[in-house]
N, CA, C, O and CB atoms as a CASP TS submission, in Angstrom:
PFRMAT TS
TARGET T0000
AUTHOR 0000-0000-0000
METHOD Language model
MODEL 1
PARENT N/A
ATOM      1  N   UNK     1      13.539  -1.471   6.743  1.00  0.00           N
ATOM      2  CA  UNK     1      14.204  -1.669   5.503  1.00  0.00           C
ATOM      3  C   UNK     1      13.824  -0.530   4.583  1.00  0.00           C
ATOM      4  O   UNK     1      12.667  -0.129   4.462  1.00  0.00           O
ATOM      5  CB  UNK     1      13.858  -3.029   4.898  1.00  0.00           C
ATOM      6  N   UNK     2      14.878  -0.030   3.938  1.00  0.00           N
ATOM      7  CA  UNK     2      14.236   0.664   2.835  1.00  0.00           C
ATOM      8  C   UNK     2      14.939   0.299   1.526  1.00  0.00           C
ATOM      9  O   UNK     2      15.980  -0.354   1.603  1.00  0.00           O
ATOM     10  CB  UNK     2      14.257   2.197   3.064  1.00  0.00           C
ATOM     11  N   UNK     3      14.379   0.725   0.129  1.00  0.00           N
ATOM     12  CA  UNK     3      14.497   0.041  -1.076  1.00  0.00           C
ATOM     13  C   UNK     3      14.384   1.400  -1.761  1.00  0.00           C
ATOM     14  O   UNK     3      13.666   2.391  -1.628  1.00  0.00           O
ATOM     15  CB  UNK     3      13.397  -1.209  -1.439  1.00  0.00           C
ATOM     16  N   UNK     4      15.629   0.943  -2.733  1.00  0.00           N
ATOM     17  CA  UNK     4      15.620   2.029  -3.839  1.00  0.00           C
ATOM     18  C   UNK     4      15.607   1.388  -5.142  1.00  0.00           C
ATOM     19  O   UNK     4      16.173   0.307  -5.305  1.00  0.00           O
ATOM     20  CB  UNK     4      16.860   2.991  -3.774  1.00  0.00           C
ATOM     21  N   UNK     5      14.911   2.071  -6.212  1.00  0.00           N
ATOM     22  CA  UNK     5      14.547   2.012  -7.508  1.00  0.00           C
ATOM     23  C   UNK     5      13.844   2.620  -8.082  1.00  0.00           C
ATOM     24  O   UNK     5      13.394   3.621  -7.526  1.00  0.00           O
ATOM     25  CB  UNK     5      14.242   1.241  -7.780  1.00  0.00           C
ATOM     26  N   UNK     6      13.403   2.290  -9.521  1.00  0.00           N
ATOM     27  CA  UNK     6      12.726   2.696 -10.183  1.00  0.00           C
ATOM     28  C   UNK     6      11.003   2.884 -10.615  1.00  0.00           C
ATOM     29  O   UNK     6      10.399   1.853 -10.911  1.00  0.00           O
ATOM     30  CB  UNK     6      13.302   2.331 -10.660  1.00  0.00           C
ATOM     31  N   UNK     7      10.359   4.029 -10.634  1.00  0.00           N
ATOM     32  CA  UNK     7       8.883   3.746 -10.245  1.00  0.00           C
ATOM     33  C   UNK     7       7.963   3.715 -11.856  1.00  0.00           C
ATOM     34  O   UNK     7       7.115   4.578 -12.084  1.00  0.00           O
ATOM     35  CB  UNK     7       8.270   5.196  -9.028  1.00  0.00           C
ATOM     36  N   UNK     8       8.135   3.122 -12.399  1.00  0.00           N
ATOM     37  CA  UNK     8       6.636   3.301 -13.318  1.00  0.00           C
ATOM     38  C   UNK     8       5.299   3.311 -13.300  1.00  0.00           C
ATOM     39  O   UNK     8       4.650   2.339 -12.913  1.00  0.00           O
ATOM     40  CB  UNK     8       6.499   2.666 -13.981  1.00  0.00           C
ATOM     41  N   UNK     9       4.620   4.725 -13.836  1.00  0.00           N
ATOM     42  CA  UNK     9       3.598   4.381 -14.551  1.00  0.00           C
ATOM     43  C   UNK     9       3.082   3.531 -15.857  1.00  0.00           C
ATOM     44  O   UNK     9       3.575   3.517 -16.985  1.00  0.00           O
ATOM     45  CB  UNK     9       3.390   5.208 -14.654  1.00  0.00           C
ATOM     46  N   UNK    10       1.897   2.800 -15.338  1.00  0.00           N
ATOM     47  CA  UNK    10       1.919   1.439 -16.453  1.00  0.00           C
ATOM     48  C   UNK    10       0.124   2.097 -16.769  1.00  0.00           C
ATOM     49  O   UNK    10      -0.746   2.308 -15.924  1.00  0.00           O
ATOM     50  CB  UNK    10       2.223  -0.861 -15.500  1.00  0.00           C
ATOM     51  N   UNK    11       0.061   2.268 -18.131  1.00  0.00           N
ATOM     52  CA  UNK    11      -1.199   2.341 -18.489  1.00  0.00           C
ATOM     53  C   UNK    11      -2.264   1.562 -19.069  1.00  0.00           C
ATOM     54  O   UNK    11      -3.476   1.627 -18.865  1.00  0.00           O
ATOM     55  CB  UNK    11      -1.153   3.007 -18.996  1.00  0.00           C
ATOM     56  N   UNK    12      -1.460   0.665 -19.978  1.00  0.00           N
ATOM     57  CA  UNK    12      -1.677  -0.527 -21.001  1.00  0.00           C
ATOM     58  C   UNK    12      -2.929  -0.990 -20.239  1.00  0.00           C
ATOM     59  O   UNK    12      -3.178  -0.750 -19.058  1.00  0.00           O
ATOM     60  CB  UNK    12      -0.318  -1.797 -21.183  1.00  0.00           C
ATOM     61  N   UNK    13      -3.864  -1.869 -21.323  1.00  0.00           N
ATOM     62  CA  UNK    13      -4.897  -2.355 -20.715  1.00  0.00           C
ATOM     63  C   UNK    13      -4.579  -3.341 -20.131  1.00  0.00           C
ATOM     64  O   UNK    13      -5.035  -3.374 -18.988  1.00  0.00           O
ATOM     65  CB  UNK    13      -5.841  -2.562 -21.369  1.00  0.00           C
ATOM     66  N   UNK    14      -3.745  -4.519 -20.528  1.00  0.00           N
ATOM     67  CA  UNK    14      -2.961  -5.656 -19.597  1.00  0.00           C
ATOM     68  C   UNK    14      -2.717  -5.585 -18.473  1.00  0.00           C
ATOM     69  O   UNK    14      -3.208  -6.410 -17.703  1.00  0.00           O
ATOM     70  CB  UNK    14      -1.865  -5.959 -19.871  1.00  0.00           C
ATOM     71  N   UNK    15      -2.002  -4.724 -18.084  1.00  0.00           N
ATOM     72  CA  UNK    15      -1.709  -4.208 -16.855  1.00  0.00           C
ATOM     73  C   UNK    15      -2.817  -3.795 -15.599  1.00  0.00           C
ATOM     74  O   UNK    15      -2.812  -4.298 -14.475  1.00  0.00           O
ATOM     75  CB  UNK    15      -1.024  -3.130 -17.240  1.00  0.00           C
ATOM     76  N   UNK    16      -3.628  -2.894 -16.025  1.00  0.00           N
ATOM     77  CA  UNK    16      -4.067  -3.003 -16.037  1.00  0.00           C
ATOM     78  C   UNK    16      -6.030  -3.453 -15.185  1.00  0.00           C
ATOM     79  O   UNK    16      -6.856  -3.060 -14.361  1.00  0.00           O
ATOM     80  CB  UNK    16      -3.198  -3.055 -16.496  1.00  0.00           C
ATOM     81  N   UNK    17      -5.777  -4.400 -16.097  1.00  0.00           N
ATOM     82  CA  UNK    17      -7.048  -5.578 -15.940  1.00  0.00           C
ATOM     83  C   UNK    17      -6.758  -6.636 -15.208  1.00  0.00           C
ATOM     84  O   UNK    17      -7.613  -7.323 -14.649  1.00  0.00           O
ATOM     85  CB  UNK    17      -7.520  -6.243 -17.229  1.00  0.00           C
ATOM     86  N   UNK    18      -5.328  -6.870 -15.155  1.00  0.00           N
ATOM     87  CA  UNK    18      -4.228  -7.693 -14.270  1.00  0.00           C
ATOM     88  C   UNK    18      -4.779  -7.363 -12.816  1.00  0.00           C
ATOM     89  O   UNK    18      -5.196  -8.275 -12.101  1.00  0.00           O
ATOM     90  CB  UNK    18      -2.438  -7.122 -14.500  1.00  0.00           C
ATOM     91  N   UNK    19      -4.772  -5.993 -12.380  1.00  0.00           N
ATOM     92  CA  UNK    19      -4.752  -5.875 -10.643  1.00  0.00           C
ATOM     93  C   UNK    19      -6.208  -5.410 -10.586  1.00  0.00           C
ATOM     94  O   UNK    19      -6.798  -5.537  -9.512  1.00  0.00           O
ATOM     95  CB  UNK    19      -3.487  -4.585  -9.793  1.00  0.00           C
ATOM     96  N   UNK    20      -6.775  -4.941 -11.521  1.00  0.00           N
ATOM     97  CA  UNK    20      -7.964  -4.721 -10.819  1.00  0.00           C
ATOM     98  C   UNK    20      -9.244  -5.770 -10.115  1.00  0.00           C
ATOM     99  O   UNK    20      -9.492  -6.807 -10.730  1.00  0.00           O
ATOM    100  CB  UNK    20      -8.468  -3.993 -11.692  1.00  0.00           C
ATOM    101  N   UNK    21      -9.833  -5.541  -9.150  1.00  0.00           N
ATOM    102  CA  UNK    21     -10.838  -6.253  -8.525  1.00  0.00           C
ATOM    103  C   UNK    21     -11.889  -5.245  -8.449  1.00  0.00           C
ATOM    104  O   UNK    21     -12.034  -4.050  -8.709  1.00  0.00           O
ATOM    105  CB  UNK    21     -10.443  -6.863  -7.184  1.00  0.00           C
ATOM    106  N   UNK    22     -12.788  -6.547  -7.831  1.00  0.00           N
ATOM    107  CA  UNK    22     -14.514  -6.670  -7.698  1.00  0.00           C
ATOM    108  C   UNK    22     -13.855  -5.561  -6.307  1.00  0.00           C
ATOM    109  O   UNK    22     -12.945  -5.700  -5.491  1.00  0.00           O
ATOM    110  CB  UNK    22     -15.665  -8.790  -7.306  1.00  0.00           C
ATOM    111  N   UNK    23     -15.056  -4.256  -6.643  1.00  0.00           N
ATOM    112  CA  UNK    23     -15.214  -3.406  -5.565  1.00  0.00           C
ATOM    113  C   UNK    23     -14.281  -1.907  -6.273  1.00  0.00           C
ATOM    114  O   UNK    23     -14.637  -0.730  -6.320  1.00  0.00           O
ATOM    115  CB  UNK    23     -14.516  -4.253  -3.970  1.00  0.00           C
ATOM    116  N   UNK    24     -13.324  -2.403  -6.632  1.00  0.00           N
ATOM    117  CA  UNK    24     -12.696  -1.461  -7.301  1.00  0.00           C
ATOM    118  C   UNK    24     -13.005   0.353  -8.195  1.00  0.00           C
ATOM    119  O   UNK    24     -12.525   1.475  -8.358  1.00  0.00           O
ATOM    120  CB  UNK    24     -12.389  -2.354  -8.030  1.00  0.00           C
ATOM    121  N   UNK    25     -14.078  -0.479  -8.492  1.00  0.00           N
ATOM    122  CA  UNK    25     -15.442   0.274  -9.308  1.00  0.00           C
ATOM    123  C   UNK    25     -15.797   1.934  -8.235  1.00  0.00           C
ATOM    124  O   UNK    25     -16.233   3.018  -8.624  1.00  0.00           O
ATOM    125  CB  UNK    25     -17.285  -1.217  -9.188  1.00  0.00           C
ATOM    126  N   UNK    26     -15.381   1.478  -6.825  1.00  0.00           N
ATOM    127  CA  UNK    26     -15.716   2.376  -5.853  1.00  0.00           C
ATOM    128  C   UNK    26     -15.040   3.757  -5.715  1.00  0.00           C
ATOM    129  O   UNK    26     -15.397   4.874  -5.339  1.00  0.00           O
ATOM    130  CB  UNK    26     -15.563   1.731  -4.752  1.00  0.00           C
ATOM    131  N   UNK    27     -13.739   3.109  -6.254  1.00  0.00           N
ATOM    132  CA  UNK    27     -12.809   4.596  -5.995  1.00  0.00           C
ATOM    133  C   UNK    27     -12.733   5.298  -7.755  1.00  0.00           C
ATOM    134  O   UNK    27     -12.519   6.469  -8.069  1.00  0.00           O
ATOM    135  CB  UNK    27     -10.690   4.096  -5.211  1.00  0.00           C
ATOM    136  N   UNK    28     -12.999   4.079  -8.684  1.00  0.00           N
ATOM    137  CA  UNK    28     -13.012   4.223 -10.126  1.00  0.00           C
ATOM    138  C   UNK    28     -13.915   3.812 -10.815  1.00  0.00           C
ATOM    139  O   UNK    28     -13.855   2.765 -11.460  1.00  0.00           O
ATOM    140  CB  UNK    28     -12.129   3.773 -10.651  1.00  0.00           C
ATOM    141  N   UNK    29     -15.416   5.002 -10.758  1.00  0.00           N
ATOM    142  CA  UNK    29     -16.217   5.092 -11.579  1.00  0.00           C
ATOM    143  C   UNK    29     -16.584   4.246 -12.408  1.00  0.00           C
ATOM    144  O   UNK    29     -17.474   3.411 -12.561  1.00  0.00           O
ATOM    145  CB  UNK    29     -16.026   5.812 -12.011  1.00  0.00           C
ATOM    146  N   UNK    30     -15.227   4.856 -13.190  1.00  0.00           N
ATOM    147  CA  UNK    30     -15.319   4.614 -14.680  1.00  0.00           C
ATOM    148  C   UNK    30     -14.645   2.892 -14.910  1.00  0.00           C
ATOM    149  O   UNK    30     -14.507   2.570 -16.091  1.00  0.00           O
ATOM    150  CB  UNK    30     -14.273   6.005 -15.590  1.00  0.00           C
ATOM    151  N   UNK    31     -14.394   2.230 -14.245  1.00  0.00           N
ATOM    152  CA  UNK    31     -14.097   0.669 -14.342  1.00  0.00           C
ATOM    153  C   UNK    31     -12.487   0.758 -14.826  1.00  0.00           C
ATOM    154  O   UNK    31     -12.038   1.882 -14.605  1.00  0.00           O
ATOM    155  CB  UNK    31     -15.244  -0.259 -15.613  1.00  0.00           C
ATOM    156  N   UNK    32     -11.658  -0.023 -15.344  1.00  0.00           N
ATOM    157  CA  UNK    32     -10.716  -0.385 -15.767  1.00  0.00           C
ATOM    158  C   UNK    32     -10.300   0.928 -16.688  1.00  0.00           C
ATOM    159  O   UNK    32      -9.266   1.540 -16.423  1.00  0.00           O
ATOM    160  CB  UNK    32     -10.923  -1.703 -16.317  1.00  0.00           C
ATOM    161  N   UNK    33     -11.075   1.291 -17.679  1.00  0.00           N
ATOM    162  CA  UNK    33     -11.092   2.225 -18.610  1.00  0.00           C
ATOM    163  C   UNK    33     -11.126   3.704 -17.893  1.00  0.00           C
ATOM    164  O   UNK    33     -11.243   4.722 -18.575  1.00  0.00           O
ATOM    165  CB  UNK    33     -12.275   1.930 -19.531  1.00  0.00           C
ATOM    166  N   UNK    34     -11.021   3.735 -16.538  1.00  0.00           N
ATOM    167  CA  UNK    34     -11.390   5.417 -16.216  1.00  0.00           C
ATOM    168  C   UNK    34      -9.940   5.937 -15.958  1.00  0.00           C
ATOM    169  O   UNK    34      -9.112   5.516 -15.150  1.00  0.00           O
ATOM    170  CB  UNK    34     -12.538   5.762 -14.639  1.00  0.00           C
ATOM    171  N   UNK    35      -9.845   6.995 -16.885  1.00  0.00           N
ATOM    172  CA  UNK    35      -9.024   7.633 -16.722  1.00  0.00           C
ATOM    173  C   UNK    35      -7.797   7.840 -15.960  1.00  0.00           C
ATOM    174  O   UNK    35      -6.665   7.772 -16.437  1.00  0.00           O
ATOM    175  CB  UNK    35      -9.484   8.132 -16.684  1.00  0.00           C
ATOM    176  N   UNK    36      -8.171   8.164 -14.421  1.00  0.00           N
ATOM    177  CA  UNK    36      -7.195   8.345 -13.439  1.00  0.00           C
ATOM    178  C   UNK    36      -6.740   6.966 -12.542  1.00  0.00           C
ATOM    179  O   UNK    36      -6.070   6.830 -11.518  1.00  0.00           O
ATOM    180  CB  UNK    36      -7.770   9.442 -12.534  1.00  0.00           C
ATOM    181  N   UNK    37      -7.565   5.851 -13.602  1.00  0.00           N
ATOM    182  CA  UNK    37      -6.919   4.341 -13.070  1.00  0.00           C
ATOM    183  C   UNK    37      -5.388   3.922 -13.453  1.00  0.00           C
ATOM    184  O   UNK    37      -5.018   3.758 -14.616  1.00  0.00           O
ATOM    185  CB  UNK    37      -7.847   3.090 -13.749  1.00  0.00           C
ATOM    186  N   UNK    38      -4.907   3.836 -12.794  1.00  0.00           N
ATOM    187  CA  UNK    38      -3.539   3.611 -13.429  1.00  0.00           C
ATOM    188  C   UNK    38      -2.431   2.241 -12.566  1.00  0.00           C
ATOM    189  O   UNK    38      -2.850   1.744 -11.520  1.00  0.00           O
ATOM    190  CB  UNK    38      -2.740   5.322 -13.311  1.00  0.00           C
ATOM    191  N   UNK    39      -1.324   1.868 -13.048  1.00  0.00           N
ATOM    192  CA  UNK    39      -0.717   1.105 -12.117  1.00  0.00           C
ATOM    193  C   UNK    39       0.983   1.216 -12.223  1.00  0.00           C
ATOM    194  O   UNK    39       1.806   1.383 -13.124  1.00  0.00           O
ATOM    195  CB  UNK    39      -1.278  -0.349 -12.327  1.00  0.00           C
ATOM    196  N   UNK    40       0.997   1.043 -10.918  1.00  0.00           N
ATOM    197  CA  UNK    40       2.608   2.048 -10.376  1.00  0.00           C
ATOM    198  C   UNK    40       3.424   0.414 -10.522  1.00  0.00           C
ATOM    199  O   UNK    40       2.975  -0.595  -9.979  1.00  0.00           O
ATOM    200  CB  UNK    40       2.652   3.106  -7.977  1.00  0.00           C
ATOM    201  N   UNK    41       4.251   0.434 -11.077  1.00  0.00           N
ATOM    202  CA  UNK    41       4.882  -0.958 -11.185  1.00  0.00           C
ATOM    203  C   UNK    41       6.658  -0.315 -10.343  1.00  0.00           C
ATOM    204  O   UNK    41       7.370   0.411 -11.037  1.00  0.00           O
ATOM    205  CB  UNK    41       4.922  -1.677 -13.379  1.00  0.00           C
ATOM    206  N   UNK    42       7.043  -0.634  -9.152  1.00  0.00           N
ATOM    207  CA  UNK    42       8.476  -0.545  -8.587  1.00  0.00           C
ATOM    208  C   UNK    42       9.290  -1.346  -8.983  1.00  0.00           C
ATOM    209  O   UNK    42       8.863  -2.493  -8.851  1.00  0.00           O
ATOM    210  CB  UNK    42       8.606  -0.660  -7.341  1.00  0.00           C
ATOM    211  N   UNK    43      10.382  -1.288  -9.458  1.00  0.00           N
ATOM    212  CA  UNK    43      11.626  -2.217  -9.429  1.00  0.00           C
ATOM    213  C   UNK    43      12.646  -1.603  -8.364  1.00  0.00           C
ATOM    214  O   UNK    43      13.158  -0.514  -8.103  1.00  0.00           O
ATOM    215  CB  UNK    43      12.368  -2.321 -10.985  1.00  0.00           C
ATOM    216  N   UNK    44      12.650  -2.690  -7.978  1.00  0.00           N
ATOM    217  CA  UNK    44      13.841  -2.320  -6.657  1.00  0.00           C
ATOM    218  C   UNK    44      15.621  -2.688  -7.271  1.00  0.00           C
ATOM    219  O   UNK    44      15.778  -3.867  -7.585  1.00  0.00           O
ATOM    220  CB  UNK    44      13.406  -3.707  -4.936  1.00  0.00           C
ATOM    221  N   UNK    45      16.558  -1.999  -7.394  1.00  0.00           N
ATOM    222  CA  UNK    45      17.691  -1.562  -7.495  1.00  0.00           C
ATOM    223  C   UNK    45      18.662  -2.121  -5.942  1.00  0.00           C
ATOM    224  O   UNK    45      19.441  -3.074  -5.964  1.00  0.00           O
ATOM    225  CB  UNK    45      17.448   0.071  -7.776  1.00  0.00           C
ATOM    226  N   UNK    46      18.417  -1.411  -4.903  1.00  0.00           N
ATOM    227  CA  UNK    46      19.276  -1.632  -4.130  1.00  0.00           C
ATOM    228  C   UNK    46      18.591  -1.834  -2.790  1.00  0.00           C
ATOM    229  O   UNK    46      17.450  -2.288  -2.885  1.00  0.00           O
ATOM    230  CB  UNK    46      20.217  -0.670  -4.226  1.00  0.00           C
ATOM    231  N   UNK    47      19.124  -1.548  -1.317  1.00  0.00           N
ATOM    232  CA  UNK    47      18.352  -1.320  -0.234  1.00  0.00           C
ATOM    233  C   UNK    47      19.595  -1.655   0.784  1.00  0.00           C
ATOM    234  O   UNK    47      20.728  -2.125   0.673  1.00  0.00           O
ATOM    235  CB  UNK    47      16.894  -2.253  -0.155  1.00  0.00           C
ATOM    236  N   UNK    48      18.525  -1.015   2.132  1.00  0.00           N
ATOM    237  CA  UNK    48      19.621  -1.070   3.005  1.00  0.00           C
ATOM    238  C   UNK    48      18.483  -1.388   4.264  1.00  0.00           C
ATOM    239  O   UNK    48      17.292  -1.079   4.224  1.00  0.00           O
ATOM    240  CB  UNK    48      20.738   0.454   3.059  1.00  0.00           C
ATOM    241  N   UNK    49      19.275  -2.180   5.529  1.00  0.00           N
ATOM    242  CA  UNK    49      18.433  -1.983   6.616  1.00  0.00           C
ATOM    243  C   UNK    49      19.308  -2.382   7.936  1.00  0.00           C
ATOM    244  O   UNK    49      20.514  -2.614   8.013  1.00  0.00           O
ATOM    245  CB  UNK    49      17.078  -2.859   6.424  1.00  0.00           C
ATOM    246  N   UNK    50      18.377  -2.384   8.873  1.00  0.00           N
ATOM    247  CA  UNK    50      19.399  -2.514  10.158  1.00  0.00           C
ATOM    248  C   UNK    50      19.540  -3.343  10.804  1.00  0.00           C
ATOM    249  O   UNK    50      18.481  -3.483  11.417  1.00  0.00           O
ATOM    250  CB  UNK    50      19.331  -1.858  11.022  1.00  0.00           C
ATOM    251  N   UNK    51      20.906  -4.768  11.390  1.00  0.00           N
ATOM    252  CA  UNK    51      20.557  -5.553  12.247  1.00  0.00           C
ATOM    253  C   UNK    51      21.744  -5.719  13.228  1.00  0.00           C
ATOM    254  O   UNK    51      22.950  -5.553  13.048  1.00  0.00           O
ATOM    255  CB  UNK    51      20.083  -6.702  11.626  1.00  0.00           C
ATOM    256  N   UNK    52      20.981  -6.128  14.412  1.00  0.00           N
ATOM    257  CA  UNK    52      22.130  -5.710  15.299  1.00  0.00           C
ATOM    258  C   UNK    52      22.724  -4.304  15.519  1.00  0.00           C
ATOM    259  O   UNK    52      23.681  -4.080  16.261  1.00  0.00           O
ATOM    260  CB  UNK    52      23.135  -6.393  14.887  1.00  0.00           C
ATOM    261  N   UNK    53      22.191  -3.564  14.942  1.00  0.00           N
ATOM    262  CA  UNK    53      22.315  -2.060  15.378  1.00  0.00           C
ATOM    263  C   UNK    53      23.430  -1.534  14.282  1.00  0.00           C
ATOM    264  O   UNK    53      23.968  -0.428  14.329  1.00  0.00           O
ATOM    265  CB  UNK    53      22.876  -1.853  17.158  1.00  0.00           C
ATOM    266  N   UNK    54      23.683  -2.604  13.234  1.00  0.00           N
ATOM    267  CA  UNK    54      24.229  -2.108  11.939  1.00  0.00           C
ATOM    268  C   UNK    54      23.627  -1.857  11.372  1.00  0.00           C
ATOM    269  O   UNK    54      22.485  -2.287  11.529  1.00  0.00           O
ATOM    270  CB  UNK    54      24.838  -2.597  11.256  1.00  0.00           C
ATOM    271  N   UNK    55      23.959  -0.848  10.126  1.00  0.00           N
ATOM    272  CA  UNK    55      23.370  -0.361   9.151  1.00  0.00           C
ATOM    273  C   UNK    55      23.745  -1.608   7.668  1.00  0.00           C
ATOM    274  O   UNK    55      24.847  -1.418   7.152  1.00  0.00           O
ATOM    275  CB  UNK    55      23.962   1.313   9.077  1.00  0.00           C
ATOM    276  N   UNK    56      23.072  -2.525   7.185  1.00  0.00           N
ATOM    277  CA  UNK    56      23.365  -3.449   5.978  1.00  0.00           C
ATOM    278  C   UNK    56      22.824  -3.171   4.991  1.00  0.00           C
ATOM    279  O   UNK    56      21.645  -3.486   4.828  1.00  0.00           O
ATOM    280  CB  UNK    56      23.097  -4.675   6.070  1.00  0.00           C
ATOM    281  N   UNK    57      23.628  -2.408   3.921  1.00  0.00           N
ATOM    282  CA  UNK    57      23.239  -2.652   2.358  1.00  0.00           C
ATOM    283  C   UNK    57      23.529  -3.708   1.741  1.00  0.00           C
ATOM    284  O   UNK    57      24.524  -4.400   1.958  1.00  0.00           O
ATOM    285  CB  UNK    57      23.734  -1.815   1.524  1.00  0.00           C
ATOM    286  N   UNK    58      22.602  -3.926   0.850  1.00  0.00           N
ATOM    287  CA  UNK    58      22.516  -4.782  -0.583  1.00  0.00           C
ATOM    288  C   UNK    58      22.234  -4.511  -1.800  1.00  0.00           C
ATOM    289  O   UNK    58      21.375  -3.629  -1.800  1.00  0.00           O
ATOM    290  CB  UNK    58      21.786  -5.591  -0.584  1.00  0.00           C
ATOM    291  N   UNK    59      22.553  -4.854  -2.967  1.00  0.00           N
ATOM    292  CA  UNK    59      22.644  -4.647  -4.041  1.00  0.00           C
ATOM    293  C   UNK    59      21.829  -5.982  -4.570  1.00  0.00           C
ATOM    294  O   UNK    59      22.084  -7.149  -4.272  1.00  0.00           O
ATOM    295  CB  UNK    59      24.036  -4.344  -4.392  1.00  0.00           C
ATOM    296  N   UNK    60      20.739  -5.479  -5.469  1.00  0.00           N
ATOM    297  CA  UNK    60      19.295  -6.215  -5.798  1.00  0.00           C
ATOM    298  C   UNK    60      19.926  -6.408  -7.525  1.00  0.00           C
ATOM    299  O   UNK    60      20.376  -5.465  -8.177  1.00  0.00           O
ATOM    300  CB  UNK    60      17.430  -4.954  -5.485  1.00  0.00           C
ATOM    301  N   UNK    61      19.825  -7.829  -8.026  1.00  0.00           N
ATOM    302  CA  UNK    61      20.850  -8.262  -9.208  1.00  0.00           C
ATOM    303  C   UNK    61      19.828  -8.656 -10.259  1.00  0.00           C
ATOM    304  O   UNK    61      20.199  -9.062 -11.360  1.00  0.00           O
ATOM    305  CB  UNK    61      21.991  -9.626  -8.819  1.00  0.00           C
TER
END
């Protein structure tokens, strides 16, 4: 399957403090607050995939 849309960067502290976990600390120092922590939020738009050896799009509403 693949999916098309839109990708954001989300910086807000909400966001956040939302996904981070225990261990996390490992790849990000600096905790919630470090800098290059960030969170990619996707909205999916459309997509297409294969069955039966067709190719099926859909449109995501």
């Amino acid at each position: 399957m693949m999916l098309r849309g839109t990708m954001e960067v989300l910086t807000d502290a909400k966001s956040k403090e939302m996904i981070w976990r225990e261990g996390d600390e490992q790849y990000y120092p600096g905790g919630v607050t470090d800098p290059n922590y960030c969170v990619l939020k996707f909205t999916a738009t459309d997509g297409r995939f294969y069955s039966d050896f067709y190719p099926r799009s859909f449109v995501i509403e």
